[in-house]
C-alpha positions in Angstrom: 102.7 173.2 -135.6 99.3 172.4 -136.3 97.5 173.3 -140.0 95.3 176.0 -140.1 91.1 175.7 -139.3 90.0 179.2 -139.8 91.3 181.4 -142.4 91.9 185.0 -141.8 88.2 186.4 -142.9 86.9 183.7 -139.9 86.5 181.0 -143.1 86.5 177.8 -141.1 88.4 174.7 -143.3 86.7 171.1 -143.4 89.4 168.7 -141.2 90.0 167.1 -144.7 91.1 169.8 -146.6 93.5 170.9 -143.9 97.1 171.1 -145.1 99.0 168.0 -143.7 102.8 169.4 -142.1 105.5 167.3 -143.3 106.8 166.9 -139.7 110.1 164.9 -139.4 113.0 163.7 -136.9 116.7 164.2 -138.5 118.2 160.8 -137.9 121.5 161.9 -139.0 123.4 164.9 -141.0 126.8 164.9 -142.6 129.4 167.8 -142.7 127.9 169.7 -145.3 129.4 171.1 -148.5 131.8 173.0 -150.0 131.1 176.3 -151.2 131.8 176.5 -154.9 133.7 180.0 -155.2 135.6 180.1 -152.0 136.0 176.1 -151.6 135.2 176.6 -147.7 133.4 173.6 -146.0 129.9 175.3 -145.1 128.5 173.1 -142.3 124.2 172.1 -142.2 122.1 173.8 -140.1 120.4 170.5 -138.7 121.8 168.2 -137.0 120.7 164.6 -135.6 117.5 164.9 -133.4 116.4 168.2 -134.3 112.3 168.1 -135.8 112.0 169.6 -139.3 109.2 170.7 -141.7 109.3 168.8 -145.4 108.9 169.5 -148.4 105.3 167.5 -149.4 107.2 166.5 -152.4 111.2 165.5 -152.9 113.8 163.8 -151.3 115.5 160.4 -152.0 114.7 157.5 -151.0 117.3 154.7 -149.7 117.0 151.6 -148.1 119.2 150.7 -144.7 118.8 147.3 -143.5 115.2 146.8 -144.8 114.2 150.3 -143.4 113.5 152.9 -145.4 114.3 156.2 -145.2 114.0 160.2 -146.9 117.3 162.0 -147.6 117.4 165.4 -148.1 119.7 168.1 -149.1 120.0 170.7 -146.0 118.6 173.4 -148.6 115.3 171.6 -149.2 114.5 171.2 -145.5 112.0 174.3 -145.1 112.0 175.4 -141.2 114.0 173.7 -138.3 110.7 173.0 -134.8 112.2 174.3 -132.1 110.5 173.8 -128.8 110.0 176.9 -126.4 
């Protein structure tokens, strides 16, 4: 996905001010969680290798082996990229 350049009235928007897509790779995914009221394991809707869209803020950072990484809950992820 790429930000918008023009807006809707044919406004075009400087390169800079451009809204930056927080485009990432799922490296991995666990089983998901349980549902409070029922107690029923419900499963993530990503799983590893499928390309997401971020939040620009949030997400934990942890440290494997000197790399670093963002770890997010499944309902913070904002849109799943799929490719046509």
């Amino acid at each position: 996905m790429k930000p918008v350049t023009q807006t809707t009235l044919g406004i075009y928007i400087p390169e800079k001010n451009q809204e930056k897509l927080n485009e990432a790779t799922v490296i991995a995914a666990g089983p998901g969680v349980n549902d409070v009221t029922t107690g029923k394991l419900v499963p993530v809707s990503v799983q590893a290798g499928d390309k997401v869209l971020l939040p620009n803020f949030g997400g934990a950072p942890i440290k494997v082996g000197g790399e670093e990484y963002l770890l997010f809950s499944d309902r913070e992820i904002l849109a799943k990229i799929e490719d046509n």
